[in-house]
VOMAR-746826 format. One record per residue: x, y, z of N, C-alpha, C in turn. Coordinates in steps of 0.2 Angstrom, whole numbers, plus 5000, padded with zeros to 4 digits. Atoms other than C-alpha are relative to their C-alpha. Last residue first. Example, Ala and Ser with C-alpha at 12.3 -4.5 7.8 and 13.67 -1.06 7.14 Angstrom:
2
499649944999506849955036499650055003;500449945000506249785039500450065000;
REM end
This chain:
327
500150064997477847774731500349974994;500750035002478347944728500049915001;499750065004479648054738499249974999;500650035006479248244735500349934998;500650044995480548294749499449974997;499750084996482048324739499649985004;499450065004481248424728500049975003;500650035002480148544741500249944993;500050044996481948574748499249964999;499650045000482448634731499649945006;499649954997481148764727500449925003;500250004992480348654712500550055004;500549944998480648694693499650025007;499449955001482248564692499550085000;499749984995480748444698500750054999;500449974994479948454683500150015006;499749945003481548424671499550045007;499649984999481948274679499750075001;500249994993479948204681500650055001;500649974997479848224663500150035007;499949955002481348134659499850045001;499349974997481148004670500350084997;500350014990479247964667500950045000;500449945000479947964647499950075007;499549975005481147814648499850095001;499549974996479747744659500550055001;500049954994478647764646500250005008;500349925005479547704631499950065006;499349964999480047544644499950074997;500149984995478147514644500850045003;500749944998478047524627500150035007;499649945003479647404623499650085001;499549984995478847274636500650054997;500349934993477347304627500650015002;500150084997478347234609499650055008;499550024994478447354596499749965003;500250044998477847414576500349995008;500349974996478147564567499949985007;500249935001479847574561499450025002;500349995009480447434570499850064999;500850045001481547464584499850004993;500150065002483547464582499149985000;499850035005483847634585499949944998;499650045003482647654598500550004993;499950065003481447794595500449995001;500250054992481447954607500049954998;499450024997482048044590500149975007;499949954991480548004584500649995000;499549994999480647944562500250055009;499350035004479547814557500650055003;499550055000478447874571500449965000;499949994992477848044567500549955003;499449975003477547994548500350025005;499650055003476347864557500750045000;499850044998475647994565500449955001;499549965000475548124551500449975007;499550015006474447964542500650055003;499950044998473347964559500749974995;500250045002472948154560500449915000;500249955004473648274571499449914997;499750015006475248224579499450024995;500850015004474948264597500349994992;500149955003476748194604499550004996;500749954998476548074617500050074998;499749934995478748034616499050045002;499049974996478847864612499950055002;500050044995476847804607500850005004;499350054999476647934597500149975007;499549994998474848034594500649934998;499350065002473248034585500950025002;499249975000472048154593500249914999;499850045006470148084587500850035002;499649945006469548214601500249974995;500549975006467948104606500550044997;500549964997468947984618499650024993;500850024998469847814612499450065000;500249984994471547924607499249954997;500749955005472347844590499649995009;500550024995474247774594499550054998;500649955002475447764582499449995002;499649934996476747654592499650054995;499849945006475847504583500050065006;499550025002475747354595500350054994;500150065007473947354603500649984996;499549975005474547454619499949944996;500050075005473047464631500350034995;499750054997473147594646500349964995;500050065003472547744642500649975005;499450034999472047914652499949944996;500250074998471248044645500449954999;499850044993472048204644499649965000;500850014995470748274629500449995008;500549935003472348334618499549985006;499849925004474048234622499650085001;500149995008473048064627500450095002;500449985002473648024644500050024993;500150005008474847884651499550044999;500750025004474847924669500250004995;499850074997476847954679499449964996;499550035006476848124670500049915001;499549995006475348204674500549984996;500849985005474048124687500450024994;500750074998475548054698499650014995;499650035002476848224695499549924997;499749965006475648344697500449934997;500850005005474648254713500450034993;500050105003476648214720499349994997;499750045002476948414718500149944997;500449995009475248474724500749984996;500650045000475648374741499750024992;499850045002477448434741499349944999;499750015006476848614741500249944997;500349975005475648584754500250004993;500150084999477048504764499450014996;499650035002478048674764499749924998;500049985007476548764769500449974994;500650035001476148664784500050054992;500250065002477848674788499449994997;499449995007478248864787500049925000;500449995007476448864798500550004992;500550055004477148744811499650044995;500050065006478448854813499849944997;499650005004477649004816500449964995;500349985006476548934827500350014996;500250065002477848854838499650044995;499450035004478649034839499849924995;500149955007476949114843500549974995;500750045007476648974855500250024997;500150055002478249024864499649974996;499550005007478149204863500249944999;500349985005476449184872500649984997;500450055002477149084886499950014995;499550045003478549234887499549935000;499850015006476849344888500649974998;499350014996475849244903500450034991;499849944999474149294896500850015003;499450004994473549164888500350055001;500650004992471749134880500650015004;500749954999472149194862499950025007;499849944997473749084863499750064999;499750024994472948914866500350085000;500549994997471748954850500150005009;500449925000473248984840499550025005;499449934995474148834848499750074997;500049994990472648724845500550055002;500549975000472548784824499950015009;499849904998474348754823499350045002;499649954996474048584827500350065002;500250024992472548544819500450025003;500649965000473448614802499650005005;499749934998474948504806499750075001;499650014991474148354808500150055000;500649994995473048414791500249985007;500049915000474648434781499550015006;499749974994475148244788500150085001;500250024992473648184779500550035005;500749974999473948264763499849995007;499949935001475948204761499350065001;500249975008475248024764500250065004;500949955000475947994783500150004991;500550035002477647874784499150024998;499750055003479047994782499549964998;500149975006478048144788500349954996;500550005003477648044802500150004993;500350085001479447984807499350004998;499650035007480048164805499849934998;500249985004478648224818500449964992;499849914999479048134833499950004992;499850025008477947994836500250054998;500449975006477648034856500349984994;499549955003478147884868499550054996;499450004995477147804883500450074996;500149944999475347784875500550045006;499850004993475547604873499950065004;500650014998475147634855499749985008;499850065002476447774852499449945002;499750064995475747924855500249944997;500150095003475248064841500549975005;499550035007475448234852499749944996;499450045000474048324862500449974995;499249975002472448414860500549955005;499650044997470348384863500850024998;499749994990469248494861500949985001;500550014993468048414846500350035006;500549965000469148464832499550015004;499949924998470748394841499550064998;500149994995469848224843500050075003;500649994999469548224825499950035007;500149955000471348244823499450045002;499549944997471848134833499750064999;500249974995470647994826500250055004;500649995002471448034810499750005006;499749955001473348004818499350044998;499849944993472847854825499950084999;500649994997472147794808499950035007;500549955003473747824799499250005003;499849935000474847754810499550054999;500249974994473847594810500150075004;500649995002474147594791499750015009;500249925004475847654791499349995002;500350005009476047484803499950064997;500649965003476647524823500150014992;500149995004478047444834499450004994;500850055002478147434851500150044991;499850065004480247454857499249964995;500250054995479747584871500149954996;499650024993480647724863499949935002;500049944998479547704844500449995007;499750054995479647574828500450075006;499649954993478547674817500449965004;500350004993478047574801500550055006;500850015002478347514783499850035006;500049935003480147554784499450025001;500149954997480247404797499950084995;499449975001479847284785499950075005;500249945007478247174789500650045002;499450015005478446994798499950084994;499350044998476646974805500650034996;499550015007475247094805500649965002;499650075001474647104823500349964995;500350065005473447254820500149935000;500749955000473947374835499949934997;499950004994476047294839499050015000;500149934998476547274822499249985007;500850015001477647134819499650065004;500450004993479247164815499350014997;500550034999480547134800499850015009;500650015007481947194796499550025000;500049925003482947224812499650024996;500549984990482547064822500150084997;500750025002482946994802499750025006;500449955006484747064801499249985001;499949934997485247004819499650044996;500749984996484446824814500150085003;500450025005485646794799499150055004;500249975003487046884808499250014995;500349914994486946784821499850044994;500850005003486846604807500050065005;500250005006488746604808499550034998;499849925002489046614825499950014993;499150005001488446424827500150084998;500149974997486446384833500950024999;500349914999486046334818500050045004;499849985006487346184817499850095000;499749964997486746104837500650094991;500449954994485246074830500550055003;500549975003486045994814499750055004;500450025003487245894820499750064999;500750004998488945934821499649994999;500549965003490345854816499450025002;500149934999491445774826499850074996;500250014992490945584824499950085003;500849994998491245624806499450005006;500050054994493145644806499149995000;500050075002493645714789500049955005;499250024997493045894794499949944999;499650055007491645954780500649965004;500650065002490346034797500649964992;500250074991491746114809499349944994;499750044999492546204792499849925003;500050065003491246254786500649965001;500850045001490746344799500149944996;500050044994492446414804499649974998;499650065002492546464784500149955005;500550065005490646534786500849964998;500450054996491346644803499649944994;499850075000492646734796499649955004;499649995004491646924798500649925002;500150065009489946854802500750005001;500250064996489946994821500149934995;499650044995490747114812499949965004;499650045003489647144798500649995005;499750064996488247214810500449954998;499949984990487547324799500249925004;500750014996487647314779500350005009;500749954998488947404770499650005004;499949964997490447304769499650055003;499649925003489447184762500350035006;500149925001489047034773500250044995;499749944998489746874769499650044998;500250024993488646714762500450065005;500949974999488446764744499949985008;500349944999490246784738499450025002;500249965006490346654725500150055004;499450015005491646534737499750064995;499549954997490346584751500650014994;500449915001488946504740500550025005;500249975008490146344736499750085000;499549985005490646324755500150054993;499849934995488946344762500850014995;500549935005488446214749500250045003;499849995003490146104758499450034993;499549954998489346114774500550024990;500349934997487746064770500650035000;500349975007488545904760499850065000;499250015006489645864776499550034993;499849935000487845884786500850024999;500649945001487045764777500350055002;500049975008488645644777499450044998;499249975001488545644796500250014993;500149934999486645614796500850034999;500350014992486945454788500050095002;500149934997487145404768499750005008;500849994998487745224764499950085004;500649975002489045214751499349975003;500550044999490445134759499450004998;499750065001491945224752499449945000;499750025005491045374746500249924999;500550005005489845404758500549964994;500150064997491545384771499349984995;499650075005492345514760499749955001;499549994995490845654762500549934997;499850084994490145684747500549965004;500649984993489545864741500249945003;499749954996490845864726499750035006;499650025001490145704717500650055005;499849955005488245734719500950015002;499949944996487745584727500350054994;499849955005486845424724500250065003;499749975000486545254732500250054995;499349985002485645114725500050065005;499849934997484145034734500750024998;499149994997483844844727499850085003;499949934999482144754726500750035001;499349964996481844604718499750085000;499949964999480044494714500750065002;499749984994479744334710500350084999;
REM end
């Protein structure tokens, strides 16, 4: 013969009292243990807004209301579950995320961070990558004749410029700008109204003091990108990749350069390499003398990447600095 029993088990500070006494579990002691995990993660700090983020006035005392209505010692009045997520507590949850997150209105991509995209007057929002192909056939359009703004895809708003340059590669948004100044030159050829004229001439102007200032940040992030951000051999520039575990590193190409794997200094041969090494002052104190781990390599060249980029942006015109953001 056969038995079968069914024990009962809880996790000691998650169970309601009536669990306790009679121990049978029922939606009412499910949503008593829910309430009092919300407890615990708000006890740590993880269920309140920071002061920082948006809409922390809608949340603020709303997870000890919450827990409260769900751990109260009457289980009858406790809510269920349906009615649970719809309780001022969870606003916050869905305010942040109608914010976050949108789906792009051309491609239909689901759930993609608003950074990633134009979100325009009429509330339609647009992916970099659909951005960026509107904005291509635009220009094609303006070589052929054609002329106007980048629209939104509804073709209601125009994408005003700061929102391109933000989302456009630094190269693609030179070439908006250089289509554009090219129609208003070819617009104020043909025009004879002269306060017309001093308008183009003005937009001209300063569509040429952007398109040259956007230029400089396109050879900036190529400089930065190919130069410091790439691992290259020292002597030939050929890039590498592969880190065998000795910090004296011997170039793949035809130049035989022997460098350091801290600071990518030519060192000559493979013995002055070594001797290179044992003693960089861009070496850890604590690493081995030759020997490392990648996750010490790749740190090396981060380490690096930053000091590099410091110095070579401190050689930029400022506003060409603060605008060379990189992915």
């Amino acid at each position: 013969m056969t038995m079968c029993a069914t024990q009962t088990a809880w996790t000691e500070d998650f169970a309601a009292l009536e669990l306790k006494a009679e121990e049978k579990a029922t939606q009412h002691t499910d949503v008593f243990a829910y309430g009092e995990t919300v407890h615990w993660v708000h006890a740590n700090g993880r269920c309140e807004p920071t002061e920082h983020e948006d809409d922390r006035h809608q949340a603020r005392g709303h997870a000890s209301a919450f827990v409260a209505a769900l751990t109260t010692d009457q289980p009858s009045i406790r809510p269920c579950a349906t009615d649970a997520i719809q309780a001022p507590f969870f606003a916050i949850l869905k305010a942040v995320n109608r914010k976050v997150k949108k789906d792009c209105a051309v491609c239909g991509e689901e759930q993609m961070r608003v950074k990633r995209g134009i979100e325009c007057g009429c509330a339609c929002f647009m992916c970099d990558e659909c951005v960026g192909r509107q904005v291509m056939i635009l220009i094609q359009q303006q070589r052929e004749g054609g002329e106007g703004p980048v629209m939104c895809c509804h073709r209601t708003c125009t994408l005003p410029d700061r929102d391109l340059s933000r989302l456009l590669p630094a190269d693609a948004f030179v070439q908006l700008l250089e289509s554009r100044q090219r129609l208003f030159e070819e617009r104020l050829a043909g025009e004879n109204n002269e306060h017309i004229k001093q308008g183009v001439r003005d937009e001209v102007a300063r569509l040429d003091a952007m398109s040259a200032h956007h230029r400089k940040v396109v050879k900036a992030r190529q400089h930065i990108e190919e130069e410091i951000q790439q691992m290259k051999c020292p002597r030939c520039r050929k890039a590498f990749y592969d880190f065998e575990g000795c910090f004296a590193i011997s170039c793949g190409g035809s130049c035989l350069c022997n460098f350091c794997g801290w600071c990518l200094s030519d060192c000559g041969d493979r013995h002055a390499a070594h001797a290179h090494v044992r003693f960089c002052p861009h070496k850890p104190p604590v690493s081995h003398v030759y020997y490392g781990a990648e996750e010490e390599f790749r740190e090396a060249h981060a380490t690096r990447c930053r000091r590099e980029l410091s110095k070579y942006l401190e050689q930029l015109e400022p506003q060409a600095a603060r605008t060379t953001h990189l992915p």
